[in-house]
DONU-836728 format. One record per residue (C-alpha): residue number from 1; residue in one letter; x, y, z. Coordinates in nm, 3 decimals, padded with zeros to 5 digits. Layout:
N
[NUM 'a' [X Y Z]] ...
***
This chain:
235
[1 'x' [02.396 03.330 -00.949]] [2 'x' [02.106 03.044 -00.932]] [3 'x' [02.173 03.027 -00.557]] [4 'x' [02.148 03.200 -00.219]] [5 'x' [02.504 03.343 -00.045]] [6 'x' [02.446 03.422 00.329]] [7 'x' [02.484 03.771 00.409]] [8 'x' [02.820 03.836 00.625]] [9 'x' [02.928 04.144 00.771]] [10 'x' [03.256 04.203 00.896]] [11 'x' [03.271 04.222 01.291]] [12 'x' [03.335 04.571 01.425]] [13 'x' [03.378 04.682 01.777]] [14 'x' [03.069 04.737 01.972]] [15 'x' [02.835 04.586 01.680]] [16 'x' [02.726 04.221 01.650]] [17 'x' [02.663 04.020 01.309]] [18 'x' [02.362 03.886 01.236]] [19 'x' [02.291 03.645 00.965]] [20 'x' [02.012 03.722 00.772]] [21 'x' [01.948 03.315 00.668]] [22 'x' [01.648 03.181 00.840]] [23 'x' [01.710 02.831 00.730]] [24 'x' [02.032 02.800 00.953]] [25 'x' [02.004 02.671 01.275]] [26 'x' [01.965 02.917 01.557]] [27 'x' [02.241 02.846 01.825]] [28 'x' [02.241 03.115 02.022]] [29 'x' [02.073 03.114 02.348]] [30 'x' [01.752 03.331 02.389]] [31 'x' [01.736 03.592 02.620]] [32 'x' [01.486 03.660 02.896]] [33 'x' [01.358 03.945 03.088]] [34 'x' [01.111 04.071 03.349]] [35 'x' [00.901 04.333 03.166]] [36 'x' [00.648 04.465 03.432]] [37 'x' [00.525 04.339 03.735]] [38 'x' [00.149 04.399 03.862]] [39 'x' [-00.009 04.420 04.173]] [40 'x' [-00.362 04.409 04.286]] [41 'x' [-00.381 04.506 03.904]] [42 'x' [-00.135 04.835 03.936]] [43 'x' [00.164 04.849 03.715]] [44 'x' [00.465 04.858 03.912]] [45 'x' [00.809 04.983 03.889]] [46 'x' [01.001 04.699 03.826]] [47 'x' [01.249 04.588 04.117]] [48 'x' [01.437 04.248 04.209]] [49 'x' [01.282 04.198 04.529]] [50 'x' [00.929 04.328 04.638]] [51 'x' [00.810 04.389 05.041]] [52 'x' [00.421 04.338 05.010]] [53 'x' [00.120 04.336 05.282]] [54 'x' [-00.074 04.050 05.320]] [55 'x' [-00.360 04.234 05.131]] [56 'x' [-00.139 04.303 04.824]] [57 'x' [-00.125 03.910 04.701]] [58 'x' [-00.254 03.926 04.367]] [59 'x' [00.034 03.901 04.120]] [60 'x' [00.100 03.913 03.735]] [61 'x' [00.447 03.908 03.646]] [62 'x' [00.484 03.981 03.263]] [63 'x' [00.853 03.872 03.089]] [64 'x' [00.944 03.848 02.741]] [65 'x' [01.196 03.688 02.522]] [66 'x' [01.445 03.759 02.231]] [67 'x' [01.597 03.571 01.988]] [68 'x' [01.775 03.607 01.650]] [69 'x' [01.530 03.444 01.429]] [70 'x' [01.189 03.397 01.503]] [71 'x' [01.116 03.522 01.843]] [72 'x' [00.757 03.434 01.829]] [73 'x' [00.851 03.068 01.832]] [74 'x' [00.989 03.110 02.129]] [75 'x' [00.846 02.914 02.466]] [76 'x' [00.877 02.978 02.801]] [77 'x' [00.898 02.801 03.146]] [78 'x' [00.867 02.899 03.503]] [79 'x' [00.844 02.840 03.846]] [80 'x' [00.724 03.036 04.164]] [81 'x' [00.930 02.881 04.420]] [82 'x' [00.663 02.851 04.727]] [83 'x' [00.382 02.801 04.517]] [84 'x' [00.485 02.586 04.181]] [85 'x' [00.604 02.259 04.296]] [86 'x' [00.726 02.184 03.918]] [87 'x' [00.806 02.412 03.600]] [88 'x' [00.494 02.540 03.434]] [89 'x' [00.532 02.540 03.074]] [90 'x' [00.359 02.757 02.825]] [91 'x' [00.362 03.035 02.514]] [92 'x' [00.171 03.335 02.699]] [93 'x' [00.440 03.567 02.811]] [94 'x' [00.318 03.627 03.194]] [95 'x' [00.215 03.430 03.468]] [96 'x' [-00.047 03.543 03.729]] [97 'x' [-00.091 03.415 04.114]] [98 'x' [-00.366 03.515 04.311]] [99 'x' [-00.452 03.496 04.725]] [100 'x' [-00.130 03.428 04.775]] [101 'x' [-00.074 03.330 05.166]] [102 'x' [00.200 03.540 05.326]] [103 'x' [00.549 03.400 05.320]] [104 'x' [00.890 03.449 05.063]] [105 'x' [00.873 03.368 04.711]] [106 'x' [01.092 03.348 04.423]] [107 'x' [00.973 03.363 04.038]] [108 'x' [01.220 03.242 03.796]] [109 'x' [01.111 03.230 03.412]] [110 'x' [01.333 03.116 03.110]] [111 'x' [01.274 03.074 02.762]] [112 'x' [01.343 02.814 02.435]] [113 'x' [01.389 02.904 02.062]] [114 'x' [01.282 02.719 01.799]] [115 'x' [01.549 02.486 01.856]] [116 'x' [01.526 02.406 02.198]] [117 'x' [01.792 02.626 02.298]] [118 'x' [01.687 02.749 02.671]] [119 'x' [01.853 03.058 02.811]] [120 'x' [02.182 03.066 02.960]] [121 'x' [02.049 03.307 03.286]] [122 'x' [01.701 03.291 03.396]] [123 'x' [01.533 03.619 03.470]] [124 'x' [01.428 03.623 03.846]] [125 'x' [01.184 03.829 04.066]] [126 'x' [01.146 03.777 04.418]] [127 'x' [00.894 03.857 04.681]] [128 'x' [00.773 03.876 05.041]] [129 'x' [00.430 03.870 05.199]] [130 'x' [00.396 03.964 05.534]] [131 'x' [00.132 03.831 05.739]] [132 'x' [-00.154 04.053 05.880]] [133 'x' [-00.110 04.137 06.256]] [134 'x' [-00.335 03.923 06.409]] [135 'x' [-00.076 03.587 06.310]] [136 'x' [00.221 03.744 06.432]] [137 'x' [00.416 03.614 06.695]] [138 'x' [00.437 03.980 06.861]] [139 'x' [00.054 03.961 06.844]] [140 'x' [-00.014 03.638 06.971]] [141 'x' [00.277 03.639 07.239]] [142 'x' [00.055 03.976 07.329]] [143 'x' [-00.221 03.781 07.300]] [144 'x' [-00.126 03.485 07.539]] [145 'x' [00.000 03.744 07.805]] [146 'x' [-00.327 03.964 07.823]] [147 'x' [-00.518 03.645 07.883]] [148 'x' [-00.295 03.472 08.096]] [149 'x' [-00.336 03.792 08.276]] [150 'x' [-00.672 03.824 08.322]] [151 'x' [-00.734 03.458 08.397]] [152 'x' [-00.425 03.534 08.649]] [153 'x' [-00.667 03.843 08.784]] [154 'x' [-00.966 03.672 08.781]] [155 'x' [-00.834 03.365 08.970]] [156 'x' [-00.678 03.623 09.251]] [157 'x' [-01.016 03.828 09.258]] [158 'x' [-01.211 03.504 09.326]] [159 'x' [-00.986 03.400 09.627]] [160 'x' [-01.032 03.705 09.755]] [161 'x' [-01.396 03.737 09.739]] [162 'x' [-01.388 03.373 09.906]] [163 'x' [-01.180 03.456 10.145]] [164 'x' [-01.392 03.767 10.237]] [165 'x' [-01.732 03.538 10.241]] [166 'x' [-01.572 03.322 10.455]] [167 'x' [-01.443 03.590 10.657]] [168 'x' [-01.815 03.768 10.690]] [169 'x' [-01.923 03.398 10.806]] [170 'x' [-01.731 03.398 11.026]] [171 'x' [-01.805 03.754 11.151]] [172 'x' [-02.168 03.668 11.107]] [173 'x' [-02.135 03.309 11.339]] [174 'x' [-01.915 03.522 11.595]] [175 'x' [-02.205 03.738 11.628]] [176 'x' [-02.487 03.529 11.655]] [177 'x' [-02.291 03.287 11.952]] [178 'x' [-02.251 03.656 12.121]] [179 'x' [-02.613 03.740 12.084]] [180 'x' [-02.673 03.369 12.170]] [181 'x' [-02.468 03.426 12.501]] [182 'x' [-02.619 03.752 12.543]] [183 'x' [-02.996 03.604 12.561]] [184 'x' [-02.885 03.293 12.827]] [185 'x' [-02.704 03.600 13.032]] [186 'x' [-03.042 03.805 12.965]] [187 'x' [-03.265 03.507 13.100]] [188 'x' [-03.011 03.397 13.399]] [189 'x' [-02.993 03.702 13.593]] [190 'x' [-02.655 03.648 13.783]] [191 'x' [-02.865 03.776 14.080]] [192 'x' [-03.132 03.574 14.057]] [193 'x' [-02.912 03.273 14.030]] [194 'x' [-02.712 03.388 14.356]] [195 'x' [-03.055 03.469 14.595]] [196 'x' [-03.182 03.113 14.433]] [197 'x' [-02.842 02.935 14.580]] [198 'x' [-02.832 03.123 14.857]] [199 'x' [-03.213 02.981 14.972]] [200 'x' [-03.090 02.648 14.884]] [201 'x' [-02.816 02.660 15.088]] [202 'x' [-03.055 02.755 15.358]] [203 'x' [-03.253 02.498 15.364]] [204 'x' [-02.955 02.243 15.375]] [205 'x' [-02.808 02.418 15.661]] [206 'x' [-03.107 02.437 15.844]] [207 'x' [-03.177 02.056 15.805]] [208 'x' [-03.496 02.127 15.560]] [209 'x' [-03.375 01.838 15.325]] [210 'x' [-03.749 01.817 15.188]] [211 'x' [-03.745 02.219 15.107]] [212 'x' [-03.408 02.204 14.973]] [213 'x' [-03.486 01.895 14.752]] [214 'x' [-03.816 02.079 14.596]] [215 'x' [-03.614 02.400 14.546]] [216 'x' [-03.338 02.257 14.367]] [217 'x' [-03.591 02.024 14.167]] [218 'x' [-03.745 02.374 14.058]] [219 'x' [-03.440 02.530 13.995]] [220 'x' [-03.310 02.242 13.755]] [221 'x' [-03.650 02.307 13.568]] [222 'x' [-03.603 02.647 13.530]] [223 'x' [-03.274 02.621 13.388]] [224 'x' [-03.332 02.340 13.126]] [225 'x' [-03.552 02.571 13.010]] [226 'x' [-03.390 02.868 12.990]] [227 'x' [-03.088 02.631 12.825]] [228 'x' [-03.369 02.504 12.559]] [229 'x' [-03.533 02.831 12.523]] [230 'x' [-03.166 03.019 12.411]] [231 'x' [-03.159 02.829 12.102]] [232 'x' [-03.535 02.990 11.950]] [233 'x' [-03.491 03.278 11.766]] [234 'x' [-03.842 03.396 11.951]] [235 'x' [-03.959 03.335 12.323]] 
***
């Protein structure tokens, strides 16, 4: 009597003792646990390892503590691995990410008695955002091929329709030097030309230099003409 004895119990299988003596130090390490897990504000069933879309990034992870005397002294610390480049530090028992960017992620949370015990094993969640489809490599190696394949299609249809141009020019200068041709034939009448020679030829053999001279002076006009004349599109 006068004084306090603290309580002991005798240890039996399967049951733990407790000592019921706040002022002794607490050296047993708190435990730690991942009580719900939220996303896009929709309770979850809890899981190690979550497989997300990139439009389900916003996260709250809730995780609470226990300890043998006075768990609400307790503090906690973690990390999203990915996102937290050091340990965040705090009392509230959840942390909360939102927009996250697509890639893996690991959450790891511990906590700390009054003491400054930490837990022996943190409590871990992990997590993977895929990207949407439009930034993945399928998608832009799709991407890359369907224009590289219409530039490849457009480059080939242009050569061709150069290549036929320059094959109508062609066609189209072909048939103006054969209407060209056709017009001198059309104005030098092979017949005309041979009856012309043939008077020439007279008067040379017949010693009419002077008659021969004036034909064939007549004759040259008459074809410089006709030469000059071939290239107007109208006579």
């Amino acid at each position: 009597r006068g004084h306090v004895t603290p309580l002991t119990i005798s240890a039996q299988p399967g049951f733990r003792v407790i000592s019921t003596d706040t002022s002794l130090p607490d050296t047993i390490p708190p435990s730690i646990f991942i009580s719900g897990v939220k996303i896009m504000e929709n309770d979850t069933l809890i899981q190690s390892h979550y497989d997300l879309p990139y439009y389900k990034n916003f996260l709250k992870i809730n995780f609470v503590g226990f300890a043998y005397s006075n768990p609400e002294a307790l503090k906690y610390k973690y990390k999203m691995q990915g996102i937290d480049k050091t340990w965040v530090f705090t009392d509230n028992t959840f942390a909360q990410y939102t927009t996250l960017p697509a890639g893996s992620y690991f959450f790891t949370v511990s906590a700390m008695n009054k003491n400054g015990i930490w837990s022996d094993t943190h409590a871990a969640v992990s997590f993977t955002i895929y990207p949407p489809y439009w930034e993945t490599w399928w998608f832009t190696s799709l991407l890359v091929f369907s224009v590289s394949g219409i530039i490849m299609i457009l480059f080939f249809t242009r050569i061709s329709q150069i290549k036929q141009r320059e094959k109508e020019k062609a066609e189209i200068t072909k048939q103006m030097a054969n209407a060209e041709l056709q017009a001198l034939r059309a104005q030098m009448n092979p017949h005309f030309i041979f009856n012309t020679l043939s008077s020439i030829q007279y008067f040379i053999t017949a010693n009419e230099t002077d008659e021969a001279l004036k034909y064939l002076s007549m004759f040259a006009k008459l074809m410089r003409k006709i030469m000059d004349n071939s290239k107007k599109p109208a006579i």
